[in-house]
Structure formats: structure tokens, C-alpha cells
DSSP file (Angstrom, degrees, kcal/mol; ACC not computed):
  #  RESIDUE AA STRUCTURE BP1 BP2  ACC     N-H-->O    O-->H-N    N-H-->O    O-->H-N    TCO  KAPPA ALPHA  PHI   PSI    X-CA   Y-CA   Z-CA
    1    1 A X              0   0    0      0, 0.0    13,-2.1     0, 0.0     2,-0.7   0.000 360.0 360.0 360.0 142.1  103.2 -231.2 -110.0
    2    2 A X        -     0   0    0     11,-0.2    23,-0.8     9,-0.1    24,-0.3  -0.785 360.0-162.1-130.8 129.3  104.8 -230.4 -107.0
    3    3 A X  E     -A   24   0A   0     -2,-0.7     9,-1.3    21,-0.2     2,-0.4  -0.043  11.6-162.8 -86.1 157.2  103.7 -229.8 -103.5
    4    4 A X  E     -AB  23  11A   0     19,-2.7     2,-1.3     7,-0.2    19,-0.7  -0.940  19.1-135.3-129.5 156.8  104.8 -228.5 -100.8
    5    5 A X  E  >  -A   22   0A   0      5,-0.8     4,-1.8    -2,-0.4    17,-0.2  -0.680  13.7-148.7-110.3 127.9  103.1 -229.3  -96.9
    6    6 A X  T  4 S+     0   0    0     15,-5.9    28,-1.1    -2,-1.3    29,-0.3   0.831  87.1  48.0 -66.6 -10.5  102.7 -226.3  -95.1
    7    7 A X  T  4 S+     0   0    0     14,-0.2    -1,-0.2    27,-0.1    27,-0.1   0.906 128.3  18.9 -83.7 -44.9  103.2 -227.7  -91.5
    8    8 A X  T  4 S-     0   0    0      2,-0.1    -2,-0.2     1,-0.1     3,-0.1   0.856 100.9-123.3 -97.7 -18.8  106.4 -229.8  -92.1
    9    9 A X     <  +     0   0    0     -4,-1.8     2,-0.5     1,-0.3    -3,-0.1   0.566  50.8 159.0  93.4   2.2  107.5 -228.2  -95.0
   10   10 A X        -     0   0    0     -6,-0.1    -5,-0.8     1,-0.0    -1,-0.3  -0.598  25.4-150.3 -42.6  97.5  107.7 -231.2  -97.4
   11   11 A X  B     +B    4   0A   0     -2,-0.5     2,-0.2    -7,-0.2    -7,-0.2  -0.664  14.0 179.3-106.8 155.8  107.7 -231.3 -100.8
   12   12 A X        -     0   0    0     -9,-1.3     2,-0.1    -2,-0.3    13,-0.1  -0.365  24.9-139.7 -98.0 168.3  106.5 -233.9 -103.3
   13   13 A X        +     0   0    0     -2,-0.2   -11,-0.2   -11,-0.2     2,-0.2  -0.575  41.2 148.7-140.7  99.1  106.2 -234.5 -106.9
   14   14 A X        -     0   0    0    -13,-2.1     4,-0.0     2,-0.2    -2,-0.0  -0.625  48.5-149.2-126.5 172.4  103.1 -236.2 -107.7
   15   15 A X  S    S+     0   0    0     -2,-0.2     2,-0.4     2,-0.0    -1,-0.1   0.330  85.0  86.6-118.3   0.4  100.4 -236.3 -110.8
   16   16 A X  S    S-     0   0    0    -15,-0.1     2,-0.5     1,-0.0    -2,-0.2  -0.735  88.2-123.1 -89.4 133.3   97.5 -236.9 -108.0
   17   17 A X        -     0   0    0     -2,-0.4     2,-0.3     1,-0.0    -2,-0.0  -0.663  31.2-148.3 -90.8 138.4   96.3 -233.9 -106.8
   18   18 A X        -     0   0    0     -2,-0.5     2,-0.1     1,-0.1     6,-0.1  -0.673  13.3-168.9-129.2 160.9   96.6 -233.4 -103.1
   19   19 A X    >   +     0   0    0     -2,-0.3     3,-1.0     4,-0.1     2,-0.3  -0.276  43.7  48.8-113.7-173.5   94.8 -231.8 -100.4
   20   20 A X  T 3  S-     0   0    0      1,-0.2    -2,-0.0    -2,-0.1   -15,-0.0  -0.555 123.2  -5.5 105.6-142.6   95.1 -230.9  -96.8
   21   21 A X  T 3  S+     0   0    0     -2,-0.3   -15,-5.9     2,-0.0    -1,-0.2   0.333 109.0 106.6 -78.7   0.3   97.9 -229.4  -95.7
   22   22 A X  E <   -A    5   0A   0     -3,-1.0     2,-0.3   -17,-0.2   -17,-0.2  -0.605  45.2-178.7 -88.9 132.5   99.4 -229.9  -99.2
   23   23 A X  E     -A    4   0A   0    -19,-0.7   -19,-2.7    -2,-0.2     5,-0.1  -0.947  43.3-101.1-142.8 133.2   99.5 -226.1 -101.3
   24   24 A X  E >>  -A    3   0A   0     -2,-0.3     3,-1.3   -21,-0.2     4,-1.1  -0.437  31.0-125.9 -48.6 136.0  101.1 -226.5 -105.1
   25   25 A X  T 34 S+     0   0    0    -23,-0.8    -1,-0.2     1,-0.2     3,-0.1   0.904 116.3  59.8 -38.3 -54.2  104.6 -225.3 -104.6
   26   26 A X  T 34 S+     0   0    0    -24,-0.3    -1,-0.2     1,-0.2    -2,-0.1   0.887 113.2  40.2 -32.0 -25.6  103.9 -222.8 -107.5
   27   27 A X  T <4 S+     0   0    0     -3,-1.3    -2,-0.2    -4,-0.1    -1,-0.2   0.716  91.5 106.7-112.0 -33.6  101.0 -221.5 -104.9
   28   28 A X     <  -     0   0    0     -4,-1.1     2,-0.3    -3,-0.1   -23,-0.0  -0.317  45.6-178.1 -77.5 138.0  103.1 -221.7 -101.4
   29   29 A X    >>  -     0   0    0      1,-0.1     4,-1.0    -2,-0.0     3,-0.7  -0.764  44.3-109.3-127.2 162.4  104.4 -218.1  -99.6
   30   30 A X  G >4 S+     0   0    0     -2,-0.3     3,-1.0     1,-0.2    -1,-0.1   0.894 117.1  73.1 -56.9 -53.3  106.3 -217.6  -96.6
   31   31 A X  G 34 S+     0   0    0      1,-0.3    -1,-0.2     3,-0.0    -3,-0.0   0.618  97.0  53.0 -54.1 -20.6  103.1 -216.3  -95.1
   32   32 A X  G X4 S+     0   0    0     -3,-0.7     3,-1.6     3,-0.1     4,-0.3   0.825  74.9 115.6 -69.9 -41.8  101.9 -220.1  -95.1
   33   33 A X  T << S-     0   0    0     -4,-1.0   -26,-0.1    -3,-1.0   -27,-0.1   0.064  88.0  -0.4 -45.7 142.3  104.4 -221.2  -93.6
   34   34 A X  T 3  S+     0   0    0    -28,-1.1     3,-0.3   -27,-0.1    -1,-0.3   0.750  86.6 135.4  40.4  33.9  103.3 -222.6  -90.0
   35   35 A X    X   +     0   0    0     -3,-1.6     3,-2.7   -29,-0.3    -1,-0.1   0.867  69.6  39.2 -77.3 -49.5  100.0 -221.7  -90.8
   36   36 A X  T 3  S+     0   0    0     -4,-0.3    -1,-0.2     1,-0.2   -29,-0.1   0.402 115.9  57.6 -97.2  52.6   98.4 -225.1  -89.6
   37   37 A X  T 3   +     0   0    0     -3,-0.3     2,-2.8   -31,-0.1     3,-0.3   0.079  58.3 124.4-133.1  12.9  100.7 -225.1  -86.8
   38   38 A X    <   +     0   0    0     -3,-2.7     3,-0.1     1,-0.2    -3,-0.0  -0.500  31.0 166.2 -79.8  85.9  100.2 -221.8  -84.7
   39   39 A X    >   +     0   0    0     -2,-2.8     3,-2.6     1,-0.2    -1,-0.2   0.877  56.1  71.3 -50.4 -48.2   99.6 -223.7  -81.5
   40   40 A X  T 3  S+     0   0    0      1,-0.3    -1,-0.2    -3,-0.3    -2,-0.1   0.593 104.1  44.0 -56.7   7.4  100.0 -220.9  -79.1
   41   41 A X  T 3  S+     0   0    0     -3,-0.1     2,-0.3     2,-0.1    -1,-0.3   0.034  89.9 104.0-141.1  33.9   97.0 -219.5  -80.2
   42   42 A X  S <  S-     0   0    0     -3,-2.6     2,-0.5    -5,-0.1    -3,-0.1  -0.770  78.8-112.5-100.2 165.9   95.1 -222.8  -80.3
   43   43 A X     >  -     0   0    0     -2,-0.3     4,-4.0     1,-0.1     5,-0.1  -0.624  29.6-106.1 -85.8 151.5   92.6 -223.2  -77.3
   44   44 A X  H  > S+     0   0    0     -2,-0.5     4,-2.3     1,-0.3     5,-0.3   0.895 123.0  60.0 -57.1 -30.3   93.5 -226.0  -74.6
   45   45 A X  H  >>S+     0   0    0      2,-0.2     4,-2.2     1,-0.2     5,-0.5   0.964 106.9  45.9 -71.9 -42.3   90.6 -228.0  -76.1
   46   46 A X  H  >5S+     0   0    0      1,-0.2     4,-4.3     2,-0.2    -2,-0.2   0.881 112.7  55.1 -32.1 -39.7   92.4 -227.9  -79.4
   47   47 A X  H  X5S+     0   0    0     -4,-4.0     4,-2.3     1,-0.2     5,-0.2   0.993 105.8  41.0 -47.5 -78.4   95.2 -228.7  -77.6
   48   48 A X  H  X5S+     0   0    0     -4,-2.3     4,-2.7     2,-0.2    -1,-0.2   0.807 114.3  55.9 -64.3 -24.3   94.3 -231.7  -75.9
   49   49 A X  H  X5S+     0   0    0     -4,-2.2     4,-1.0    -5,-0.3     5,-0.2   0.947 116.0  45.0 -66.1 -38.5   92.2 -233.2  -79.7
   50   50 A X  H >X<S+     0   0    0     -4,-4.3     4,-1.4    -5,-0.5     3,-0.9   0.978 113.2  46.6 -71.3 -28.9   95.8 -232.5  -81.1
   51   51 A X  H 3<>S+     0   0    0     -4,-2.3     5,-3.1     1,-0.3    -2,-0.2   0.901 116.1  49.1 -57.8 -49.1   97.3 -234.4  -77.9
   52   52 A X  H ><5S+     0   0    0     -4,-2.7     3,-1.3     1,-0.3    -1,-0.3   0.780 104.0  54.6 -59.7 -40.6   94.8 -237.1  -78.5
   53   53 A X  H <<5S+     0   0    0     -4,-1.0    -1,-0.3    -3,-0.9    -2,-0.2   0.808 110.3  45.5 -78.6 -39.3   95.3 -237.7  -82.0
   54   54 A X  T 3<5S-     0   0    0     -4,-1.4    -1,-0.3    -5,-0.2    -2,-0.2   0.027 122.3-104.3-108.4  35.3   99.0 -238.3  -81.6
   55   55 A X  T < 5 +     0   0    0     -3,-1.3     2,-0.7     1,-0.2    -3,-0.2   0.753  62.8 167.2  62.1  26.1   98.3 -240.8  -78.3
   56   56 A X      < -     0   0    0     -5,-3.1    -1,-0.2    -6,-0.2    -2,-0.1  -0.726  29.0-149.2 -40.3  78.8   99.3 -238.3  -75.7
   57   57 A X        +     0   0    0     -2,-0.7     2,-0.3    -6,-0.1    -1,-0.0  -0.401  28.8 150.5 -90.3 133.7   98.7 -238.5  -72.2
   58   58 A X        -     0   0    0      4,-0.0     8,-0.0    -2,-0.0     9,-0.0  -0.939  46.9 -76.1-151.2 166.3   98.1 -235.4  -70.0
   59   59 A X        -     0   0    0     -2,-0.3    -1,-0.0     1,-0.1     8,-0.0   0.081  22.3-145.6 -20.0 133.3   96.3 -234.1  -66.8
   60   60 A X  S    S+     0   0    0      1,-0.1    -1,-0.1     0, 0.0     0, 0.0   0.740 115.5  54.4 -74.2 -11.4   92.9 -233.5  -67.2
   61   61 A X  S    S+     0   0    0      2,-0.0    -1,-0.1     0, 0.0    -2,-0.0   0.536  89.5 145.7 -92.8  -6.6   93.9 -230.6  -64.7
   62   62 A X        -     0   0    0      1,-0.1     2,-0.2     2,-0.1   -14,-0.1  -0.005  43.4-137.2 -16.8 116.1   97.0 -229.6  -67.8
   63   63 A X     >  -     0   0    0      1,-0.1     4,-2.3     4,-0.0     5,-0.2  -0.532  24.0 -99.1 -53.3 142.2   97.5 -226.0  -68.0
   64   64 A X  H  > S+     0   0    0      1,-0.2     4,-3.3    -2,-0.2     5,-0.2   0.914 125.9  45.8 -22.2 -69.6   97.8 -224.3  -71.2
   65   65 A X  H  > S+     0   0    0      1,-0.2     4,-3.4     2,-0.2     5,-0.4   0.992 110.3  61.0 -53.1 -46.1  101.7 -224.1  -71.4
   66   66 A X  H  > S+     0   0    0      2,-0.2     4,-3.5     1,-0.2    -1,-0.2   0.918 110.7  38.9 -21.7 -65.4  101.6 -228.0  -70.1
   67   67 A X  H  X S+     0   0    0     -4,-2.3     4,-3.0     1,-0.2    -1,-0.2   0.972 113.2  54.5 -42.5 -79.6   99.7 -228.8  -73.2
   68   68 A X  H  X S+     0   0    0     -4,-3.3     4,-2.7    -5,-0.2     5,-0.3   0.737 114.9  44.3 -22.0 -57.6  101.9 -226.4  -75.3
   69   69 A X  H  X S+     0   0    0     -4,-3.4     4,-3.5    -5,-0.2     5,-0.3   0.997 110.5  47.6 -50.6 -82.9  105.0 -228.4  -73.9
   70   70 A X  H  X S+     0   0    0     -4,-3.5     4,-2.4    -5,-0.4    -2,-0.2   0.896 112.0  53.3 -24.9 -58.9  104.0 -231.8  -74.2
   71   71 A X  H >< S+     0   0    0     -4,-3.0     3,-1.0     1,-0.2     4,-0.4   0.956 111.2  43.3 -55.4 -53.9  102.8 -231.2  -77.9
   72   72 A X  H >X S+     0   0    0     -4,-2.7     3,-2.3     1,-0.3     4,-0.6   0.949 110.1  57.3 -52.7 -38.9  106.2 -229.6  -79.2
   73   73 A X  H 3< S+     0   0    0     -4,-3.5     3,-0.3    -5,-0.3    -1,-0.3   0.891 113.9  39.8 -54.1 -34.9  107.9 -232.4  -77.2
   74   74 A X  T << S+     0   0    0     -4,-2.4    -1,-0.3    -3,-1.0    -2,-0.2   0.283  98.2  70.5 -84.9  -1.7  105.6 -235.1  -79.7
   75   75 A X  T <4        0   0    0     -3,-2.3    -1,-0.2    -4,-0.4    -2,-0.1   0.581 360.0 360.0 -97.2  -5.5  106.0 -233.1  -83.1
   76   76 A X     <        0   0    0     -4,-0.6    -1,-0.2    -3,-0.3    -2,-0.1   0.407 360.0 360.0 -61.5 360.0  110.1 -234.5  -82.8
């Protein structure tokens, strides 16, 4: 079967069925697209747990857009 990952857009062809961010290709719409990736409309703690996750360093004092910045700069 094959998947496709809604953030990066990846597809697969596996016979394990997968989960996550993973939508059967069959299943995946446009309207998915960049679903678990709308950052501007995450809140700054979201922000900084995603910052954290991918070994980010920022301000504790960070402003939204900071955040915003930094993360696209790390998603490369």
C-alpha cells in the first residue's frame, strides 16, 4: 500500500500499516496538505515544544515571529 506523509509529502510503499502523519495515498486530498504543519497558527508554547524537539535554541523572551523564523529556518 502506499502512503503518502502529509507534512513533507513523502510517499512510500509498504505492507505495514502506518500511522502518524502517514494517510493511505488512496485517502490523501489537497486539503491535507500542510495540515500538521500550519505553524502560524500554532501558539508560542507549541512553538518552542516543536523548537525543543528539533534541539533549537531560542530566547526565553522569543517573540512569536522569532519562533516562527527560527523553526522554518530548522525544517531545511
Amino acid at each position: 500500500m502506499e502512503y503518502i506523509n502529509k507534512e513533507t509529502l513523502v510517499t512510500i510503499e509498504t505492507d505495514c500499516k502506518l500511522l502518524g502523519d502517514w494517510v493511505p495515498a488512496a485517502e490523501f486530498t489537497k486539503s491535507q496538505e500542510g495540515q500538521a504543519d500550519d505553524s502560524e497558527n500554532w501558539t508560542v508554547p507549541e512553538l518552542k515544544s516543536k523548537l525543543d524537539e528539533l534541539g533549537v535554541e531560542y530566547s526565553d523572551k522569543a517573540k512569536k515571529a522569532e519562533l516562527l523564523a527560527l523553526l522554518e529556518a530548522h525544517k531545511e
